[in-house]
C-alpha positions in Angstrom: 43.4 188.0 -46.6 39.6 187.7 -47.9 38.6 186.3 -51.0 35.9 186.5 -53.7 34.0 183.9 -52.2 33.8 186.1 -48.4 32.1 189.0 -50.4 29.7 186.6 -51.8 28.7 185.7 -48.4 28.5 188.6 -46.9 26.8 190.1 -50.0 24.5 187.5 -49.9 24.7 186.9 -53.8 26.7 184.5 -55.7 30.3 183.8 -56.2 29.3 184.9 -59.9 27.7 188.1 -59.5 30.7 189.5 -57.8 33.1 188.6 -60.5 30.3 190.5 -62.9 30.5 193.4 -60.4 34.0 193.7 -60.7 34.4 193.5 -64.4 31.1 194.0 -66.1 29.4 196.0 -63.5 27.1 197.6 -66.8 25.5 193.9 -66.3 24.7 193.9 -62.9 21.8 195.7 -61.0 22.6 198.6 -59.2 20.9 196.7 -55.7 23.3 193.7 -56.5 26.4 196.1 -57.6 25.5 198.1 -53.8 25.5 194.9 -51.9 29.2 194.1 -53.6 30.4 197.2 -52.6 29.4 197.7 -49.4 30.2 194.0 -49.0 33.7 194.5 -50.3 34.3 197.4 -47.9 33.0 195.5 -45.2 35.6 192.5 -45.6 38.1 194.3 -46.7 38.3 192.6 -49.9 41.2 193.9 -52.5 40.8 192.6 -55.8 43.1 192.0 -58.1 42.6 194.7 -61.0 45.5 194.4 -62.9 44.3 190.7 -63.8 40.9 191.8 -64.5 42.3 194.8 -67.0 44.7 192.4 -68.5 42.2 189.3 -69.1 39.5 192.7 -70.4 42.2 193.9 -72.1 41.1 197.3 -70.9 42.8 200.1 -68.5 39.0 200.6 -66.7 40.0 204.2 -67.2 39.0 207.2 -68.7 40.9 210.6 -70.1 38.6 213.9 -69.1 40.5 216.6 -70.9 39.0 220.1 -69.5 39.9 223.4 -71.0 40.5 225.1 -67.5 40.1 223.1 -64.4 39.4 226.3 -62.5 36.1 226.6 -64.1 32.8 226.1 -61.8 30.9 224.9 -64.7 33.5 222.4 -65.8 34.1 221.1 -62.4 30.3 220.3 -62.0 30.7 218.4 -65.4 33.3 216.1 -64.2 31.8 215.8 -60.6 29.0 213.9 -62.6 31.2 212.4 -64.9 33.5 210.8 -61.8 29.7 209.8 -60.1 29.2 207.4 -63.1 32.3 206.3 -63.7 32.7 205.0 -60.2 29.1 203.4 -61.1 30.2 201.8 -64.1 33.9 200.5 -62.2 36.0 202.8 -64.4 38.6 205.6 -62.8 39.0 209.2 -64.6 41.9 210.6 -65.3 41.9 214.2 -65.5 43.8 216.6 -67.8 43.9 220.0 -67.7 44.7 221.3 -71.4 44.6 224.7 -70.6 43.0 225.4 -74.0 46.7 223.9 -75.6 46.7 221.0 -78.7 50.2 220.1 -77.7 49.0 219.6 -73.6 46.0 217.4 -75.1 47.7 215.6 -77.2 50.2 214.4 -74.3 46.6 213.1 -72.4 45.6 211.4 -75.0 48.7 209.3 -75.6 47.1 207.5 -72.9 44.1 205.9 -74.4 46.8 205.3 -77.7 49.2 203.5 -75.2 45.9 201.3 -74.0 46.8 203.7 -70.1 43.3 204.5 -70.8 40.2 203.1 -73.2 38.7 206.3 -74.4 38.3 210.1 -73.9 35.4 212.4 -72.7 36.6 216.3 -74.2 34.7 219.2 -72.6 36.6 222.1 -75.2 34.1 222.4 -77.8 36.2 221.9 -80.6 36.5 218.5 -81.8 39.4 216.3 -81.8 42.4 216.9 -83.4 42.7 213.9 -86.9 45.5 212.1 -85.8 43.0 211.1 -82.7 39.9 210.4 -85.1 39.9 206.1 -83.9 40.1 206.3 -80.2 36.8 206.2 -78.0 35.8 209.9 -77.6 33.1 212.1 -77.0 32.7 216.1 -76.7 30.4 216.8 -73.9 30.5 220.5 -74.3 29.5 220.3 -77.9 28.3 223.2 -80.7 26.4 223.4 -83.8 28.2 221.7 -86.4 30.6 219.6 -83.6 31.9 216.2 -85.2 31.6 213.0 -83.8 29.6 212.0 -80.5 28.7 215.1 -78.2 26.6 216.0 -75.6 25.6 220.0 -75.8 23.0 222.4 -75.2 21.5 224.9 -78.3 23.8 227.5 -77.4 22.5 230.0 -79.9 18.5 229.6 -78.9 19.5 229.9 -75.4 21.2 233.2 -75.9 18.4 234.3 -77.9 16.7 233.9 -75.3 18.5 235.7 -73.0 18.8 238.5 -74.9 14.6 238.5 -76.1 14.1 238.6 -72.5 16.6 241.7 -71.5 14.2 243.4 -75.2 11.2 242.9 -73.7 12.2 244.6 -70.4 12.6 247.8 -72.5 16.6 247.3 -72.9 17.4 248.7 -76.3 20.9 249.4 -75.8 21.8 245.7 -75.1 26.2 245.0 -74.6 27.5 241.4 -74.7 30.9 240.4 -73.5 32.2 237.5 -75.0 34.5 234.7 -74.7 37.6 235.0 -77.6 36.2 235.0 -81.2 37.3 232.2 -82.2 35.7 230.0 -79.9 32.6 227.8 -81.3 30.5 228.7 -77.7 31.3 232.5 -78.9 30.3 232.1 -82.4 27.3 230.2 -81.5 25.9 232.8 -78.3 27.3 235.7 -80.6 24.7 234.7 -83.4 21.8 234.1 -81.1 22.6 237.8 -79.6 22.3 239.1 -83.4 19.5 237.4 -84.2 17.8 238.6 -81.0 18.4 242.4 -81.7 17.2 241.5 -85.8 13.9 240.2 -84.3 13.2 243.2 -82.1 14.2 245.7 -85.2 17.5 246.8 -83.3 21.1 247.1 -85.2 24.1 245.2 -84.4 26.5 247.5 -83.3 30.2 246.2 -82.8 30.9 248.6 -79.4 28.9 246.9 -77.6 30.8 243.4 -78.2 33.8 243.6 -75.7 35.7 240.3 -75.8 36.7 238.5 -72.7 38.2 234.7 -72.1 35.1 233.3 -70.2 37.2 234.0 -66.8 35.8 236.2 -64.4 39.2 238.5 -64.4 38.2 239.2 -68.1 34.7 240.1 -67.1 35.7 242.8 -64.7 38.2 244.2 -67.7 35.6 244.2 -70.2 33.2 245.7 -68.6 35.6 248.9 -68.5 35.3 249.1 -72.1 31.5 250.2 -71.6 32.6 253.0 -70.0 34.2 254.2 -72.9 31.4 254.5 -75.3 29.1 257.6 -75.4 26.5 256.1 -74.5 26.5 253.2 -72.1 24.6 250.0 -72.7 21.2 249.4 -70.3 22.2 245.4 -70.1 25.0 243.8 -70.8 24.7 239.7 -71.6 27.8 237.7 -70.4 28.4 234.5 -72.3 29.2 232.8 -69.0 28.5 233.2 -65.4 32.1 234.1 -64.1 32.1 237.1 -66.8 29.4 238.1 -65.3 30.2 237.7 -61.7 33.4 239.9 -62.6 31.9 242.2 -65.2 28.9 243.2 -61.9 32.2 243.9 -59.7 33.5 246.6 -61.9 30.1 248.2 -62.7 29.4 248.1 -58.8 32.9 249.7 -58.4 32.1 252.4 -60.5 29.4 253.5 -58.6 26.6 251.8 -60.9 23.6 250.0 -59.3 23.2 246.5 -60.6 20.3 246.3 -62.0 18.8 249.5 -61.1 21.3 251.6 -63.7 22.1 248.6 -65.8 21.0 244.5 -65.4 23.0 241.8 -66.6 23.0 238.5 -67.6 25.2 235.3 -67.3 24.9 231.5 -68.9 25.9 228.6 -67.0 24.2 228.5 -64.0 27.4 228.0 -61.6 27.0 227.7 -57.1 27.8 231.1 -57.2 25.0 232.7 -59.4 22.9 232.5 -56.7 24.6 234.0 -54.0 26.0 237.0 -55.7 24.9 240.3 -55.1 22.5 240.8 -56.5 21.5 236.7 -57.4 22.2 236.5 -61.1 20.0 236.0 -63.8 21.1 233.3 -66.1 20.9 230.2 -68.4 20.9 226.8 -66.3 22.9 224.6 -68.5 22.4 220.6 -67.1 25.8 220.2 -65.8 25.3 216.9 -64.1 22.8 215.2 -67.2 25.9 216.6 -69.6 28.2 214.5 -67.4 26.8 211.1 -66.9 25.4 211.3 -70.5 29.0 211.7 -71.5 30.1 208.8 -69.7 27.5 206.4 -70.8 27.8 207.1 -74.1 31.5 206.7 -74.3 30.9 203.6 -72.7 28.7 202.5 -75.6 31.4 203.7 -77.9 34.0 201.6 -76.1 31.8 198.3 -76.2 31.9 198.6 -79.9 28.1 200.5 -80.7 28.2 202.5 -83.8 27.5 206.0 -82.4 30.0 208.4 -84.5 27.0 210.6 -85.3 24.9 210.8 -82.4 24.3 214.4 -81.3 22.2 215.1 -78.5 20.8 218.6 -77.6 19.7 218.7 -73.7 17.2 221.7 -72.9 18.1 224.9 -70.6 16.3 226.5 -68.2 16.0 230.3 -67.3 16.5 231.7 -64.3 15.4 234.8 -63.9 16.6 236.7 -60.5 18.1 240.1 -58.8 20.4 241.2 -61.5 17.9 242.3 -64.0 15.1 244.6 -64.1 13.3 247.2 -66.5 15.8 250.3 -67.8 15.7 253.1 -65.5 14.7 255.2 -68.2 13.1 253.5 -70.8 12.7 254.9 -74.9 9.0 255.7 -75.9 
Protein backbone atom coordinates (compact mmCIF):
# COMPACT_ATOMS: atom_id res chain seq x y z
CA UNK A 1 0.00 0.00 0.00
CA UNK A 2 1.58 3.60 -0.63
CA UNK A 3 2.29 6.02 1.79
CA UNK A 4 2.53 9.90 2.32
CA UNK A 5 6.08 9.81 1.77
CA UNK A 6 5.52 7.94 -2.21
CA UNK A 7 3.28 11.06 -3.13
CA UNK A 8 5.93 13.30 -2.01
CA UNK A 9 8.30 11.69 -4.35
CA UNK A 10 6.45 11.38 -7.06
CA UNK A 11 5.09 14.96 -6.50
CA UNK A 12 8.25 16.16 -6.25
CA UNK A 13 7.46 18.40 -3.08
CA UNK A 14 7.90 17.67 0.47
CA UNK A 15 6.62 15.19 2.92
CA UNK A 16 4.95 18.49 4.41
CA UNK A 17 3.23 19.99 1.69
CA UNK A 18 1.27 16.92 1.11
CA UNK A 19 0.02 16.66 4.61
CA UNK A 20 -1.02 20.67 3.97
CA UNK A 21 -2.73 19.46 0.77
CA UNK A 22 -4.67 17.04 2.43
CA UNK A 23 -5.88 19.12 5.35
CA UNK A 24 -5.29 22.73 4.71
CA UNK A 25 -5.36 22.75 0.98
CA UNK A 26 -6.60 26.80 1.43
CA UNK A 27 -2.71 27.02 2.26
CA UNK A 28 -1.21 25.44 -0.48
CA UNK A 29 -0.68 26.78 -4.13
CA UNK A 30 -2.89 25.52 -6.55
CA UNK A 31 0.60 24.18 -8.86
CA UNK A 32 1.67 22.35 -5.45
CA UNK A 33 -2.11 21.18 -4.61
CA UNK A 34 -2.16 19.74 -8.74
CA UNK A 35 1.05 18.05 -8.35
CA UNK A 36 -0.55 16.17 -5.05
CA UNK A 37 -3.32 15.21 -6.81
CA UNK A 38 -2.24 14.03 -9.78
CA UNK A 39 0.52 12.41 -7.72
CA UNK A 40 -1.97 10.80 -5.42
CA UNK A 41 -3.90 9.32 -8.37
CA UNK A 42 -0.77 8.26 -9.85
CA UNK A 43 0.30 5.94 -6.75
CA UNK A 44 -2.69 5.19 -5.76
CA UNK A 45 -2.44 6.76 -2.52
CA UNK A 46 -5.68 6.48 -0.06
CA UNK A 47 -5.45 8.67 2.78
CA UNK A 48 -6.80 8.30 5.81
CA UNK A 49 -9.70 11.04 6.13
CA UNK A 50 -11.42 10.00 9.04
CA UNK A 51 -8.08 10.79 11.12
CA UNK A 52 -7.59 14.01 9.37
CA UNK A 53 -11.51 15.07 10.14
CA UNK A 54 -11.14 13.79 13.63
CA UNK A 55 -7.64 15.52 14.51
CA UNK A 56 -9.55 18.98 12.38
CA UNK A 57 -12.35 18.29 14.17
CA UNK A 58 -14.19 18.95 10.97
CA UNK A 59 -16.63 16.63 8.61
CA UNK A 60 -14.66 18.46 5.30
CA UNK A 61 -18.25 18.63 4.17
CA UNK A 62 -20.72 20.92 3.16
CA UNK A 63 -24.87 20.95 3.12
CA UNK A 64 -26.18 22.65 -0.38
CA UNK A 65 -29.89 22.90 0.29
CA UNK A 66 -31.55 23.77 -3.25
CA UNK A 67 -35.17 24.66 -3.54
CA UNK A 68 -35.74 22.26 -6.67
CA UNK A 69 -33.01 20.19 -7.92
CA UNK A 70 -34.66 20.05 -11.34
CA UNK A 71 -33.81 23.66 -11.91
CA UNK A 72 -31.19 24.52 -14.77
CA UNK A 73 -30.23 27.57 -13.06
CA UNK A 74 -29.76 25.93 -9.67
CA UNK A 75 -27.85 23.08 -11.08
CA UNK A 76 -25.30 25.46 -12.69
CA UNK A 77 -24.97 26.97 -9.10
CA UNK A 78 -23.92 23.88 -7.50
CA UNK A 79 -21.83 22.65 -10.51
CA UNK A 80 -19.58 25.68 -9.49
CA UNK A 81 -20.16 25.27 -5.99
CA UNK A 82 -18.90 21.25 -6.21
CA UNK A 83 -15.76 22.81 -8.68
CA UNK A 84 -14.45 24.69 -5.52
CA UNK A 85 -15.20 22.52 -3.05
CA UNK A 86 -13.21 19.78 -4.58
CA UNK A 87 -10.49 22.74 -4.76
CA UNK A 88 -10.62 23.58 -1.30
CA UNK A 89 -10.76 19.31 -0.26
CA UNK A 90 -14.34 19.58 1.04
CA UNK A 91 -17.30 17.11 -0.36
CA UNK A 92 -21.03 18.60 -0.85
CA UNK A 93 -23.87 17.17 0.28
CA UNK A 94 -26.85 17.97 -1.49
CA UNK A 95 -30.38 18.44 -0.33
CA UNK A 96 -33.24 18.90 -2.19
CA UNK A 97 -35.87 20.92 0.04
CA UNK A 98 -38.33 21.05 -2.33
CA UNK A 99 -39.32 24.60 -1.07
CA UNK A 100 -40.32 22.60 2.56
CA UNK A 101 -38.94 24.01 6.31
CA UNK A 102 -39.48 20.62 7.71
CA UNK A 103 -37.14 18.85 4.59
CA UNK A 104 -34.41 21.60 5.35
CA UNK A 105 -34.39 21.35 8.58
CA UNK A 106 -33.73 17.40 8.47
CA UNK A 107 -30.30 18.65 6.14
CA UNK A 108 -29.31 20.75 8.42
CA UNK A 109 -29.19 18.41 11.40
CA UNK A 110 -26.16 17.55 9.67
CA UNK A 111 -23.85 20.51 10.20
CA UNK A 112 -25.66 20.46 14.07
CA UNK A 113 -24.59 16.77 14.44
CA UNK A 114 -20.82 18.11 13.26
CA UNK A 115 -21.91 15.34 9.64
CA UNK A 116 -21.14 18.53 8.04
CA UNK A 117 -19.29 22.14 9.04
CA UNK A 118 -21.65 24.57 7.43
CA UNK A 119 -24.40 25.29 4.85
CA UNK A 120 -24.55 27.02 1.45
CA UNK A 121 -28.79 27.82 0.95
CA UNK A 122 -29.75 28.79 -2.62
CA UNK A 123 -33.89 29.57 -1.43
CA UNK A 124 -33.77 33.12 -1.00
CA UNK A 125 -35.25 33.26 2.28
CA UNK A 126 -32.99 33.23 5.08
CA UNK A 127 -32.51 30.65 7.59
CA UNK A 128 -35.01 29.52 9.83
CA UNK A 129 -33.79 30.96 14.01
CA UNK A 130 -33.22 27.87 15.52
CA UNK A 131 -30.27 27.55 12.68
CA UNK A 132 -28.98 31.27 13.35
CA UNK A 133 -25.06 29.72 14.84
CA UNK A 134 -24.15 27.26 12.12
CA UNK A 135 -21.83 28.33 9.13
CA UNK A 136 -24.28 29.46 6.38
CA UNK A 137 -24.57 31.53 3.56
CA UNK A 138 -27.62 32.32 0.92
CA UNK A 139 -26.21 32.34 -2.42
CA UNK A 140 -29.48 33.20 -4.13
CA UNK A 141 -29.94 36.28 -1.96
CA UNK A 142 -32.66 39.46 -2.09
CA UNK A 143 -32.87 42.93 -0.88
CA UNK A 144 -33.17 42.87 2.64
CA UNK A 145 -31.71 38.97 2.93
CA UNK A 146 -29.97 38.41 6.51
CA UNK A 147 -26.77 37.14 7.12
CA UNK A 148 -24.01 36.31 4.42
CA UNK A 149 -25.35 36.12 0.74
CA UNK A 150 -24.33 36.17 -2.65
CA UNK A 151 -27.20 37.71 -5.10
CA UNK A 152 -27.78 39.77 -8.04
CA UNK A 153 -30.13 43.34 -7.90
CA UNK A 154 -33.07 41.50 -8.81
CA UNK A 155 -35.28 44.53 -9.08
CA UNK A 156 -32.69 46.82 -11.38
CA UNK A 157 -32.37 43.87 -13.53
CA UNK A 158 -36.05 43.53 -14.17
CA UNK A 159 -36.23 47.06 -14.73
CA UNK A 160 -34.25 46.60 -17.13
CA UNK A 161 -35.88 44.06 -18.82
CA UNK A 162 -38.92 45.63 -18.86
CA UNK A 163 -37.30 49.52 -20.02
CA UNK A 164 -36.06 47.60 -22.82
CA UNK A 165 -39.45 45.72 -23.99
CA UNK A 166 -40.89 50.16 -23.46
CA UNK A 167 -38.59 51.27 -25.63
CA UNK A 168 -39.42 48.80 -28.38
CA UNK A 169 -42.85 50.40 -28.50
CA UNK A 170 -44.55 47.60 -26.00
CA UNK A 171 -47.08 49.42 -24.07
CA UNK A 172 -49.17 46.62 -23.10
CA UNK A 173 -46.34 44.76 -21.21
CA UNK A 174 -47.65 41.10 -19.09
CA UNK A 175 -45.38 39.54 -16.45
CA UNK A 176 -45.71 36.04 -15.19
CA UNK A 177 -44.41 35.53 -11.94
CA UNK A 178 -43.14 33.08 -9.64
CA UNK A 179 -45.72 32.66 -6.25
CA UNK A 180 -46.25 36.07 -4.41
CA UNK A 181 -44.77 35.37 -1.65
CA UNK A 182 -41.44 34.65 -2.82
CA UNK A 183 -38.71 37.46 -2.14
CA UNK A 184 -37.27 36.88 -6.07
CA UNK A 185 -41.18 37.72 -6.96
CA UNK A 186 -41.45 40.66 -4.75
CA UNK A 187 -38.19 41.94 -5.79
CA UNK A 188 -38.71 41.45 -10.04
CA UNK A 189 -42.47 42.37 -9.35
CA UNK A 190 -41.23 45.99 -8.10
CA UNK A 191 -38.66 46.54 -10.77
CA UNK A 192 -41.63 45.67 -13.40
CA UNK A 193 -43.73 48.53 -11.60
CA UNK A 194 -41.32 50.84 -11.48
CA UNK A 195 -40.50 50.27 -15.12
CA UNK A 196 -44.15 50.98 -16.38
CA UNK A 197 -44.08 54.36 -13.57
CA UNK A 198 -41.02 55.65 -15.48
CA UNK A 199 -42.41 55.24 -18.97
CA UNK A 200 -45.99 56.92 -17.65
CA UNK A 201 -47.86 53.45 -18.06
CA UNK A 202 -50.41 52.04 -15.18
CA UNK A 203 -50.01 48.96 -13.30
CA UNK A 204 -52.62 46.88 -14.28
CA UNK A 205 -53.14 43.55 -12.14
CA UNK A 206 -54.37 41.29 -15.48
CA UNK A 207 -51.49 41.35 -16.74
CA UNK A 208 -49.71 39.70 -13.56
CA UNK A 209 -50.49 35.82 -14.01
CA UNK A 210 -48.68 33.93 -11.28
CA UNK A 211 -46.64 30.86 -11.97
CA UNK A 212 -44.09 28.66 -9.64
CA UNK A 213 -40.85 29.44 -11.72
CA UNK A 214 -41.32 25.90 -13.54
CA UNK A 215 -41.71 25.76 -17.02
CA UNK A 216 -45.20 23.70 -16.61
CA UNK A 217 -46.53 26.86 -14.91
CA UNK A 218 -45.28 29.03 -17.73
CA UNK A 219 -47.21 27.27 -20.38
CA UNK A 220 -50.47 27.56 -17.90
CA UNK A 221 -50.04 31.13 -17.30
CA UNK A 222 -49.67 32.17 -20.37
CA UNK A 223 -53.39 30.83 -21.02
CA UNK A 224 -54.56 33.44 -18.75
CA UNK A 225 -53.48 36.13 -21.47
CA UNK A 226 -55.85 34.84 -23.60
CA UNK A 227 -58.44 35.65 -21.50
CA UNK A 228 -58.18 39.43 -21.30
CA UNK A 229 -59.70 41.75 -23.95
CA UNK A 230 -56.96 42.79 -25.02
CA UNK A 231 -53.78 40.68 -25.12
CA UNK A 232 -50.43 41.92 -23.85
CA UNK A 233 -47.57 42.86 -26.86
CA UNK A 234 -44.65 41.27 -24.37
CA UNK A 235 -44.89 39.35 -21.63
CA UNK A 236 -41.64 39.34 -19.01
CA UNK A 237 -41.10 35.92 -17.37
CA UNK A 238 -39.37 36.07 -14.05
CA UNK A 239 -37.24 33.01 -15.02
CA UNK A 240 -36.13 31.29 -18.13
CA UNK A 241 -38.12 27.97 -17.83
CA UNK A 242 -41.47 30.27 -17.55
CA UNK A 243 -40.57 31.51 -20.45
CA UNK A 244 -39.50 28.53 -22.34
CA UNK A 245 -43.08 27.08 -21.36
CA UNK A 246 -45.07 30.33 -21.55
CA UNK A 247 -43.37 30.61 -25.77
CA UNK A 248 -44.91 26.86 -26.14
CA UNK A 249 -48.44 27.75 -25.47
CA UNK A 250 -48.37 31.11 -27.25
CA UNK A 251 -46.75 29.18 -30.31
CA UNK A 252 -49.51 26.51 -29.83
CA UNK A 253 -52.03 28.96 -30.18
CA UNK A 254 -51.08 29.97 -33.41
CA UNK A 255 -49.15 33.24 -32.14
CA UNK A 256 -45.73 34.08 -33.74
CA UNK A 257 -43.02 34.63 -31.08
CA UNK A 258 -41.94 37.66 -31.42
CA UNK A 259 -43.63 38.84 -34.46
CA UNK A 260 -47.27 38.98 -32.59
CA UNK A 261 -45.88 39.11 -29.11
CA UNK A 262 -41.89 39.02 -27.75
CA UNK A 263 -40.97 37.73 -24.47
CA UNK A 264 -38.63 37.79 -22.02
CA UNK A 265 -36.89 35.38 -19.46
CA UNK A 266 -34.16 36.00 -16.43
CA UNK A 267 -31.63 33.47 -15.77
CA UNK A 268 -29.77 32.76 -18.56
CA UNK A 269 -30.14 28.73 -18.51
CA UNK A 270 -28.27 26.13 -21.65
CA UNK A 271 -31.47 26.27 -23.07
CA UNK A 272 -32.21 30.05 -23.66
CA UNK A 273 -30.12 29.86 -26.41
CA UNK A 274 -31.34 27.16 -28.36
CA UNK A 275 -35.02 27.68 -28.12
CA UNK A 276 -37.01 28.72 -30.85
CA UNK A 277 -36.72 31.46 -31.26
CA UNK A 278 -33.16 32.05 -28.85
CA UNK A 279 -34.55 33.91 -25.87
CA UNK A 280 -33.89 37.12 -24.68
CA UNK A 281 -32.91 37.28 -21.13
CA UNK A 282 -31.02 38.41 -17.98
CA UNK A 283 -27.55 36.47 -17.58
CA UNK A 284 -27.37 35.93 -13.90
CA UNK A 285 -23.42 34.74 -13.04
CA UNK A 286 -24.29 31.23 -12.04
CA UNK A 287 -20.72 29.94 -11.77
CA UNK A 288 -19.15 33.51 -9.81
CA UNK A 289 -22.57 33.00 -7.48
CA UNK A 290 -21.22 29.45 -6.78
CA UNK A 291 -17.61 29.57 -6.02
CA UNK A 292 -18.27 32.90 -4.22
CA UNK A 293 -20.62 31.04 -2.06
CA UNK A 294 -18.13 28.47 -1.22
CA UNK A 295 -15.31 30.69 -0.43
CA UNK A 296 -17.08 32.68 1.75
CA UNK A 297 -18.59 29.98 3.79
CA UNK A 298 -15.20 28.81 4.10
CA UNK A 299 -14.12 32.16 5.63
CA UNK A 300 -17.15 31.85 7.93
CA UNK A 301 -16.13 28.35 9.02
CA UNK A 302 -12.42 29.44 9.82
CA UNK A 303 -13.89 31.75 12.24
CA UNK A 304 -13.87 35.52 10.00
CA UNK A 305 -16.57 37.79 11.10
CA UNK A 306 -18.63 38.06 8.00
CA UNK A 307 -22.51 37.91 9.32
CA UNK A 308 -23.09 41.14 7.30
CA UNK A 309 -21.38 40.88 4.13
CA UNK A 310 -23.70 41.25 1.22
CA UNK A 311 -22.43 41.13 -2.18
CA UNK A 312 -24.29 42.26 -5.32
CA UNK A 313 -22.63 40.63 -8.59
CA UNK A 314 -23.73 42.53 -11.94
CA UNK A 315 -26.01 40.87 -14.86
CA UNK A 316 -25.80 41.04 -18.23
CA UNK A 317 -28.47 41.35 -21.06
CA UNK A 318 -28.89 39.32 -23.64
CA UNK A 319 -30.78 40.46 -26.16
CA UNK A 320 -31.86 37.67 -29.00
CA UNK A 321 -34.77 36.14 -31.33
CA UNK A 322 -37.70 36.37 -28.94
CA UNK A 323 -38.18 39.98 -28.95
CA UNK A 324 -38.77 42.58 -31.41
CA UNK A 325 -40.86 45.96 -31.98
CA UNK A 326 -44.94 45.45 -31.64
CA UNK A 327 -46.53 44.59 -34.78
CA UNK A 328 -48.62 47.47 -34.45
CA UNK A 329 -47.30 49.95 -32.49
CA UNK A 330 -49.57 53.13 -30.51
CA UNK A 331 -48.82 56.68 -32.01
Amino acid sequence: MSNIREVAHAAGVSVATVSRALTSPEKVSEESLKKVHDAIQAVGYRPNLLARNFRAAKSFAVVVLVPDITNPFFSQVIQAIEDRAQQKGYAVLLGDTRETSKREQEYVNRVETRLADGVIQLRPQSMSASTQNIPWVNACGCEGTPGPSIRVDNIAATKAIVDYLISLGHERVGIISGLKDNPHTIDRLQGYKESLAAAGLVFEKELVAEGDFTMWSGQNAAKQFFQLTQMPSAICCMNDEMALGAIQTLKARGLRVPEDISVTGFDDINYAKYWDPALTTMAQPAEEIGKLAMDLLLRIIEGEDLSKTQMVLPTEFVIRRSTCPPPHPRS
